[in-house]
N, CA, C, O and CB atoms as a CASP TS submission, in Angstrom:
PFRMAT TS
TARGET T0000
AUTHOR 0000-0000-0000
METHOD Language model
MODEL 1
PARENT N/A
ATOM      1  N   UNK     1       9.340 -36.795  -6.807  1.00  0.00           N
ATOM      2  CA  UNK     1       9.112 -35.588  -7.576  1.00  0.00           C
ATOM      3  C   UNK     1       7.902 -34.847  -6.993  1.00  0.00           C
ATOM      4  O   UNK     1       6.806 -35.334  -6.711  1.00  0.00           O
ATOM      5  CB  UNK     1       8.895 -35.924  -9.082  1.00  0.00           C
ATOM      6  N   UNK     2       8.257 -33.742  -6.883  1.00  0.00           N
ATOM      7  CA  UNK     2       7.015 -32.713  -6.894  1.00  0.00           C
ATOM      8  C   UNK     2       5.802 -32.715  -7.483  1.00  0.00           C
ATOM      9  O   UNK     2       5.941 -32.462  -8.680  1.00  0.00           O
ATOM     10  CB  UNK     2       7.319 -31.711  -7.310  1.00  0.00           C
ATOM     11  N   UNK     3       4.452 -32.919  -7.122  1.00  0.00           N
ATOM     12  CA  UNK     3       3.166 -32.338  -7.836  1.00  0.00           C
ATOM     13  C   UNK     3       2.584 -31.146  -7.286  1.00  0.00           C
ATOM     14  O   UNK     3       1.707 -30.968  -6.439  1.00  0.00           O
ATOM     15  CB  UNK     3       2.069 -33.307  -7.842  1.00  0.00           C
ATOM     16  N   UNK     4       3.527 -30.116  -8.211  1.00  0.00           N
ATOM     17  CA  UNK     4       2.931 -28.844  -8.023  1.00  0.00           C
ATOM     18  C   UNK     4       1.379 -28.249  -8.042  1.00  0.00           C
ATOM     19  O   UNK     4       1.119 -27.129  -7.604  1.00  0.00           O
ATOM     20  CB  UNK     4       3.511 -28.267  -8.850  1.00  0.00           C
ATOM     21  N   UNK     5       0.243 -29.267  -8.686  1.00  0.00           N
ATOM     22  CA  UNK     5      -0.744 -28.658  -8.233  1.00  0.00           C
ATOM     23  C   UNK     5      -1.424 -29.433  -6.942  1.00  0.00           C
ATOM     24  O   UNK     5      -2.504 -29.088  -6.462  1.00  0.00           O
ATOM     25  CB  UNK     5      -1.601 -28.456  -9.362  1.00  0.00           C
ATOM     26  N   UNK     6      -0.697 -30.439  -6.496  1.00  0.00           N
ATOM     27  CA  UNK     6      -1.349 -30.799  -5.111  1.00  0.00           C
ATOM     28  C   UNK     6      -0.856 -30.333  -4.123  1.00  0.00           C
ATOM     29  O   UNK     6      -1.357 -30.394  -3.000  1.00  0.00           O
ATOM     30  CB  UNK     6      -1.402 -32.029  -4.785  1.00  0.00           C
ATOM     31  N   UNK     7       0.983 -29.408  -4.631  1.00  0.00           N
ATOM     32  CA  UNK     7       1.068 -28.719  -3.274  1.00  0.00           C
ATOM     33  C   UNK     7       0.333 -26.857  -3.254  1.00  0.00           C
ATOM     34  O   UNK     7       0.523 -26.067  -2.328  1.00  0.00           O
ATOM     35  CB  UNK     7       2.977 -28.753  -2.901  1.00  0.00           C
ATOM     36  N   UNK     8      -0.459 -26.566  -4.490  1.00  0.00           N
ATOM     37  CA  UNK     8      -1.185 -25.516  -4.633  1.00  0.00           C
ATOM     38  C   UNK     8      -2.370 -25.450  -3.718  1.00  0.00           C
ATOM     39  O   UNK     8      -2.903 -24.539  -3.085  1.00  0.00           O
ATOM     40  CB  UNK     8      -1.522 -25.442  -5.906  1.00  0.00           C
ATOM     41  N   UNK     9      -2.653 -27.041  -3.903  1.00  0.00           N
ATOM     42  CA  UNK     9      -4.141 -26.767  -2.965  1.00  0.00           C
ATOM     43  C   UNK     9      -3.628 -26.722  -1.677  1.00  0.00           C
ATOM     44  O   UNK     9      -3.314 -25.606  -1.263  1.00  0.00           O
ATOM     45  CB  UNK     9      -5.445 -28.032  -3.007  1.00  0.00           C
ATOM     46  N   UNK    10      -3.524 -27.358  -1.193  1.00  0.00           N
ATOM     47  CA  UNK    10      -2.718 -27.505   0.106  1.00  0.00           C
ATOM     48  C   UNK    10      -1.958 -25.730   0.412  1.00  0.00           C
ATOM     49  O   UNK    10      -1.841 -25.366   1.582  1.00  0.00           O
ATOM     50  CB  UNK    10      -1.301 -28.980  -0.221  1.00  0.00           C
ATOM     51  N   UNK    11      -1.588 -24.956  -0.533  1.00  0.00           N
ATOM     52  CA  UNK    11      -1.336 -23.282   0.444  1.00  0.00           C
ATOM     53  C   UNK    11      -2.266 -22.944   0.857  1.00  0.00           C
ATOM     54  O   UNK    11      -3.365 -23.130   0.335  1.00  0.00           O
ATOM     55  CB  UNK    11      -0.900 -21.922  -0.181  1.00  0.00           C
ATOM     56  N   UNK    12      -2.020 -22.270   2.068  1.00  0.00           N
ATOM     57  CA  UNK    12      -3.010 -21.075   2.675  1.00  0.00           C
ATOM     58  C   UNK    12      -2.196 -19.965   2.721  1.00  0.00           C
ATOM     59  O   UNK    12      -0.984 -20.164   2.807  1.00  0.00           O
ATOM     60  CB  UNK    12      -3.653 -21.312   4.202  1.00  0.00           C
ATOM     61  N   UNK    13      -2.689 -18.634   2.673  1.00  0.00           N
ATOM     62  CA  UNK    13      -1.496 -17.502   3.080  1.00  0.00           C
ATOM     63  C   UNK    13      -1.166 -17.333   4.389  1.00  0.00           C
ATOM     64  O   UNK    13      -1.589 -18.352   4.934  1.00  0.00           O
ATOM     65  CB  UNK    13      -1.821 -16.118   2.703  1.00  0.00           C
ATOM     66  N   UNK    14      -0.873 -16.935   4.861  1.00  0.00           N
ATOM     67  CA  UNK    14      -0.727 -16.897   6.398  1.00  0.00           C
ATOM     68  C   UNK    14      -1.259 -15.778   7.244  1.00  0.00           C
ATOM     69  O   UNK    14      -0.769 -14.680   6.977  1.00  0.00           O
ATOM     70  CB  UNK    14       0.627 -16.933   6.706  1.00  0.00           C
ATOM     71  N   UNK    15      -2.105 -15.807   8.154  1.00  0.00           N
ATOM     72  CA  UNK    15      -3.325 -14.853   8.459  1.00  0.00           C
ATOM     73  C   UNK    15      -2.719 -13.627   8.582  1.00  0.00           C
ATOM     74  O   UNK    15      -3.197 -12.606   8.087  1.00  0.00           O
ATOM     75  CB  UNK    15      -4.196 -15.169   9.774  1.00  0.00           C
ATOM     76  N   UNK    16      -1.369 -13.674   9.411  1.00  0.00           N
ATOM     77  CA  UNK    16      -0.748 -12.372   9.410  1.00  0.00           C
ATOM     78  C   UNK    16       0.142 -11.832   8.240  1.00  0.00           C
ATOM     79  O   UNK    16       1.059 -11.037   8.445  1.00  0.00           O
ATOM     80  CB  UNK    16       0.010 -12.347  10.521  1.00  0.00           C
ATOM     81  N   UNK    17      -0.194 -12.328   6.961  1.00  0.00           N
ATOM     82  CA  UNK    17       0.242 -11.266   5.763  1.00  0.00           C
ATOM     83  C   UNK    17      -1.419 -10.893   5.531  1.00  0.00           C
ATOM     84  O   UNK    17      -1.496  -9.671   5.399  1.00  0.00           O
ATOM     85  CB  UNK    17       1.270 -12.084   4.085  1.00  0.00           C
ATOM     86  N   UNK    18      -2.154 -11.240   5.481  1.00  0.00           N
ATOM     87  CA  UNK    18      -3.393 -10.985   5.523  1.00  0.00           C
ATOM     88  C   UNK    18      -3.905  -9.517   6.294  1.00  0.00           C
ATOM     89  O   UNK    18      -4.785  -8.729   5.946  1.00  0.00           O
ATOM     90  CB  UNK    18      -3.900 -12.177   6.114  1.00  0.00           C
ATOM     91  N   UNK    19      -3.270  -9.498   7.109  1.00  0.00           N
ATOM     92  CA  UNK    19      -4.011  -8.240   8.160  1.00  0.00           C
ATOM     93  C   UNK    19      -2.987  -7.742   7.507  1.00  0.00           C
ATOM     94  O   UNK    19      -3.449  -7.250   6.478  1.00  0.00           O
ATOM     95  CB  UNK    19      -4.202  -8.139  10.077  1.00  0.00           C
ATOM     96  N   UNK    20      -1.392  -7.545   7.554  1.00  0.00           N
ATOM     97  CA  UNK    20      -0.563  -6.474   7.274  1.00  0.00           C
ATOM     98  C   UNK    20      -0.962  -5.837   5.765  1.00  0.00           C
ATOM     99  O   UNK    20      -0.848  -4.715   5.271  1.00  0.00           O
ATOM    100  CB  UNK    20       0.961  -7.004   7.375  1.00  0.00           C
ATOM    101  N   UNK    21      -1.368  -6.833   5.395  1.00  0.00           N
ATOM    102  CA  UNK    21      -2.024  -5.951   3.982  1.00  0.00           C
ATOM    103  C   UNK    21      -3.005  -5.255   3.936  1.00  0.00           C
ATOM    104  O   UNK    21      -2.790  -4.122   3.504  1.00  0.00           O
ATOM    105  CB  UNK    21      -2.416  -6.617   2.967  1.00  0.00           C
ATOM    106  N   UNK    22      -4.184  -5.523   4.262  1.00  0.00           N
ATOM    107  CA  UNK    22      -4.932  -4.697   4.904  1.00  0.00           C
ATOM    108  C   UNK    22      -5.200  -3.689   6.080  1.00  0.00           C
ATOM    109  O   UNK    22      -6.274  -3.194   6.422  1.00  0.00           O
ATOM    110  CB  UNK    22      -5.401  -5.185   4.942  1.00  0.00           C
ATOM    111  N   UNK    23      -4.083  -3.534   6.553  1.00  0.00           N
ATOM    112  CA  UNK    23      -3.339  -2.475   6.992  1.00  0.00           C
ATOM    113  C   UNK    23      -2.853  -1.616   6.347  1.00  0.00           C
ATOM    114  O   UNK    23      -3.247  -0.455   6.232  1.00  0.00           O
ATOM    115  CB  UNK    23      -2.561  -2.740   7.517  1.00  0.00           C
ATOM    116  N   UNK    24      -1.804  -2.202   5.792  1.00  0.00           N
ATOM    117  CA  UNK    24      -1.252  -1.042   4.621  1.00  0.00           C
ATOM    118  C   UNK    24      -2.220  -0.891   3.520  1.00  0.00           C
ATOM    119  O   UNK    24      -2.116   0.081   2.771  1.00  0.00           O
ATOM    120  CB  UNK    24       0.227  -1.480   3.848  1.00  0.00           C
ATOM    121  N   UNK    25      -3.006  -1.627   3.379  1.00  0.00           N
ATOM    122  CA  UNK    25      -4.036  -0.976   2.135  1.00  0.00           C
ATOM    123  C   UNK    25      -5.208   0.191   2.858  1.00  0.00           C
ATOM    124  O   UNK    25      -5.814   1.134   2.348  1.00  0.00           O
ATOM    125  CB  UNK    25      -5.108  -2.520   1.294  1.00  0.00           C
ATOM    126  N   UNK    26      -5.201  -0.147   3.716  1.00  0.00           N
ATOM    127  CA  UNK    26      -6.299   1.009   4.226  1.00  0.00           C
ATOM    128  C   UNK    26      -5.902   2.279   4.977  1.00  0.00           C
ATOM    129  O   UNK    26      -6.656   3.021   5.607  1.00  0.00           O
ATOM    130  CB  UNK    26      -7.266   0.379   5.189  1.00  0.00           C
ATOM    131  N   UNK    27      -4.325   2.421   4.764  1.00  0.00           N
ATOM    132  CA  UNK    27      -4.240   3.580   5.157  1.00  0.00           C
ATOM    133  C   UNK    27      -3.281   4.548   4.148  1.00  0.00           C
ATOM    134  O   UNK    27      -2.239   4.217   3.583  1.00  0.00           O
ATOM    135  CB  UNK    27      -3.808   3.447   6.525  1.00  0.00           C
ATOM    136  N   UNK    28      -3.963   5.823   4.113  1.00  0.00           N
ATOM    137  CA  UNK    28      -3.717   6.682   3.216  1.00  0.00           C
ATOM    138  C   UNK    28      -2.213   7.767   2.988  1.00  0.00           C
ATOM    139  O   UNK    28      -2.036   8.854   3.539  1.00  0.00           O
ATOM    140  CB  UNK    28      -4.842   7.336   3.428  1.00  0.00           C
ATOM    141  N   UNK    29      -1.701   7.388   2.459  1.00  0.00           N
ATOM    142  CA  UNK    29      -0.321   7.664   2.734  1.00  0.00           C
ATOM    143  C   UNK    29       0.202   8.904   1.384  1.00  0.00           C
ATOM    144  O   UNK    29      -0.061   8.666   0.205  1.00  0.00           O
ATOM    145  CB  UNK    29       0.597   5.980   2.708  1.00  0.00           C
ATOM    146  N   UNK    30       0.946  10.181   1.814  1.00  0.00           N
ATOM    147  CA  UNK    30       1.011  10.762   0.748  1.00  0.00           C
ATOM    148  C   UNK    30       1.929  10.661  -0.184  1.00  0.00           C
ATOM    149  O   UNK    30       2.826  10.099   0.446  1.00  0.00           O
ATOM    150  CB  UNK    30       0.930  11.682   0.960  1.00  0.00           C
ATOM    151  N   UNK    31       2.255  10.788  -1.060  1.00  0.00           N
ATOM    152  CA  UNK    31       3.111  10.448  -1.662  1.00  0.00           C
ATOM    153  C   UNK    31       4.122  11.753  -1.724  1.00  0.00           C
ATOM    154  O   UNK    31       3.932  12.725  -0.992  1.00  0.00           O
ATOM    155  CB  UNK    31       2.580   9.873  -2.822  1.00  0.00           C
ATOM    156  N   UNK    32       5.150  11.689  -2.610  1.00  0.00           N
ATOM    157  CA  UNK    32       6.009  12.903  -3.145  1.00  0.00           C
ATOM    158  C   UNK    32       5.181  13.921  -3.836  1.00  0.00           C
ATOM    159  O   UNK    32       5.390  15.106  -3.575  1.00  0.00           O
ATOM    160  CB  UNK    32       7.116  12.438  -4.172  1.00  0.00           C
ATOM    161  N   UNK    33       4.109  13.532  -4.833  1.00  0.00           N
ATOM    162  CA  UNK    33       3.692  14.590  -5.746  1.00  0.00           C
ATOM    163  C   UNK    33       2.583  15.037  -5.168  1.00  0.00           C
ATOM    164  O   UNK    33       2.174  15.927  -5.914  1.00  0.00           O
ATOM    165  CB  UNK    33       3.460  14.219  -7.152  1.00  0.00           C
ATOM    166  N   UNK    34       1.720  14.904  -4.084  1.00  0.00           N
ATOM    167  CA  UNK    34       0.648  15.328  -3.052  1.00  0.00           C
ATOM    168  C   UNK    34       1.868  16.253  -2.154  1.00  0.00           C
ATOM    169  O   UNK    34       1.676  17.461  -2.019  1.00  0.00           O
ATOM    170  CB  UNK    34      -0.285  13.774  -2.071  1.00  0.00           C
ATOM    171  N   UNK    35       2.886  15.727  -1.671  1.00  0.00           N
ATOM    172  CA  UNK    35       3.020  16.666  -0.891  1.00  0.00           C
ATOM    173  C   UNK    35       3.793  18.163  -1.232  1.00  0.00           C
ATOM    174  O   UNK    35       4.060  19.056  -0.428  1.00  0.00           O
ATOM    175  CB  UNK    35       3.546  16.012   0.043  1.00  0.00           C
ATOM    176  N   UNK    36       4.095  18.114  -2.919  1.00  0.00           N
ATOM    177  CA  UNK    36       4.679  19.596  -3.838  1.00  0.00           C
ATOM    178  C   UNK    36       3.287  20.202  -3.650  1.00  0.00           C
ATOM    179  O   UNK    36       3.101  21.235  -3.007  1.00  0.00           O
ATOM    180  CB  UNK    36       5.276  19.428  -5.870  1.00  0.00           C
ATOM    181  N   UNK    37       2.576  19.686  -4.091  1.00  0.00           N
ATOM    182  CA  UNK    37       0.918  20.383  -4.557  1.00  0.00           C
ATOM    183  C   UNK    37       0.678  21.189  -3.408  1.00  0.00           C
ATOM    184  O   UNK    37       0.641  22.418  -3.477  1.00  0.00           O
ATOM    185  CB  UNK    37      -0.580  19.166  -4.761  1.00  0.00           C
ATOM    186  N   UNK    38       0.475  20.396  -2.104  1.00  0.00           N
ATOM    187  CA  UNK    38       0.502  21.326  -1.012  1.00  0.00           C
ATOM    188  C   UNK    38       1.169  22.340  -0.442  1.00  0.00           C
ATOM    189  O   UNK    38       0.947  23.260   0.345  1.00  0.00           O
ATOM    190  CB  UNK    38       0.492  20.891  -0.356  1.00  0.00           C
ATOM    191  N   UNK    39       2.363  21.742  -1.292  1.00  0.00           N
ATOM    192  CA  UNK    39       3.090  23.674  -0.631  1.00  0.00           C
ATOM    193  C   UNK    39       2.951  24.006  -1.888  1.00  0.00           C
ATOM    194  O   UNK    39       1.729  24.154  -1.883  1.00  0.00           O
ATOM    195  CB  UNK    39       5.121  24.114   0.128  1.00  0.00           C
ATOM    196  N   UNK    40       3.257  24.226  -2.917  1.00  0.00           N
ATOM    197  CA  UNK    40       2.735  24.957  -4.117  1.00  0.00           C
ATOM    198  C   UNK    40       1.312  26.021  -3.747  1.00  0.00           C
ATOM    199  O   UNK    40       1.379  27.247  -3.822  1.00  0.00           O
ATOM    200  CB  UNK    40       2.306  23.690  -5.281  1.00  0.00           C
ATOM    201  N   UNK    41       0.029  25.240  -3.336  1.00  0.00           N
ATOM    202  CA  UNK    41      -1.029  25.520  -2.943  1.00  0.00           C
ATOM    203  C   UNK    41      -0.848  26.519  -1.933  1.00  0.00           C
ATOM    204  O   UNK    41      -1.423  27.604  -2.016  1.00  0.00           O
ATOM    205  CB  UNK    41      -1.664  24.476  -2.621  1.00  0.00           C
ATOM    206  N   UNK    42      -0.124  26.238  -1.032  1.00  0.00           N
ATOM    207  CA  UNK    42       0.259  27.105   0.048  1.00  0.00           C
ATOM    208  C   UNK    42       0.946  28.475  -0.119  1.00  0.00           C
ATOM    209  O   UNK    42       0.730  29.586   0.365  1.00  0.00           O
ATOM    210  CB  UNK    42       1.051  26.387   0.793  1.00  0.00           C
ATOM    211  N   UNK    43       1.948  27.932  -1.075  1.00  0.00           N
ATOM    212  CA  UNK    43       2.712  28.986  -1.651  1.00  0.00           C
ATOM    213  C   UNK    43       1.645  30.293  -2.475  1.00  0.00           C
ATOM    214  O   UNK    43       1.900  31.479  -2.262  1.00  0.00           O
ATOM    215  CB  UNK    43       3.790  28.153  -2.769  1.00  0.00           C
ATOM    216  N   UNK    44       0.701  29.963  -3.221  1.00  0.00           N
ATOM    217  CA  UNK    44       0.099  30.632  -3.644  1.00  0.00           C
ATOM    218  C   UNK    44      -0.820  31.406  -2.987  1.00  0.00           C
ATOM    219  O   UNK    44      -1.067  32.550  -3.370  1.00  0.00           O
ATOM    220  CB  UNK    44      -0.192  30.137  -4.328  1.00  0.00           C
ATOM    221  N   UNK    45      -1.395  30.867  -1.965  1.00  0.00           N
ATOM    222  CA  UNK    45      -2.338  31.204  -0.753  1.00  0.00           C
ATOM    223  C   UNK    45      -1.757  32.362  -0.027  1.00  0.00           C
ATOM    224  O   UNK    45      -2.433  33.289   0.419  1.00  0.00           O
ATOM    225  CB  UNK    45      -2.513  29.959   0.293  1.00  0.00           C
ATOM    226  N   UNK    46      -0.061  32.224   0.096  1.00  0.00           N
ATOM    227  CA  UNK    46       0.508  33.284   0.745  1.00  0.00           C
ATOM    228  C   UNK    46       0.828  34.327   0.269  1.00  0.00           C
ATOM    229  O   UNK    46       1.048  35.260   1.041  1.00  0.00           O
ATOM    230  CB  UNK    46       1.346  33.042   1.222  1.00  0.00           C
ATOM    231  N   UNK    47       0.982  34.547  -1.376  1.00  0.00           N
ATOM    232  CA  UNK    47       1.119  35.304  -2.247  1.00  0.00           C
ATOM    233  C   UNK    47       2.324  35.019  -2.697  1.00  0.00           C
ATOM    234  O   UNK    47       2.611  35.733  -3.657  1.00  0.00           O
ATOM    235  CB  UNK    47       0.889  36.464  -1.945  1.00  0.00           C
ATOM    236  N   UNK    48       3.441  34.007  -2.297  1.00  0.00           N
ATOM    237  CA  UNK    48       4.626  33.933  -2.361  1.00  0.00           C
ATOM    238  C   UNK    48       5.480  33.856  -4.029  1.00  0.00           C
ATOM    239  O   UNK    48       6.707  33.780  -4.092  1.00  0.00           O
ATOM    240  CB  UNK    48       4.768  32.812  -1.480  1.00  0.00           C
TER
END
């Protein structure tokens, strides 16, 4: 049988989900509702 908290200690994550996350966490990505605002913004700027 399994002892789930001795195979807890025993994880490590694995270095490379580690960087890919901090990758994707540190880079700034726009979403759908940032990129209406900007043409909206734009739109108005032009008189449109």
């Amino acid at each position: 049988m399994l002892d789930f908290e001795e195979e807890l200690r025993k994880f490590h994550p694995s270095i490379e989900v580690e960087d890919a996350q901090e990758t994707i966490f540190s880079q700034d990505f726009t979403d759908i509702a940032d990129a209406l605002i900007k043409i909206l913004d734009k739109a108005k700027e032009s008189g449109e």
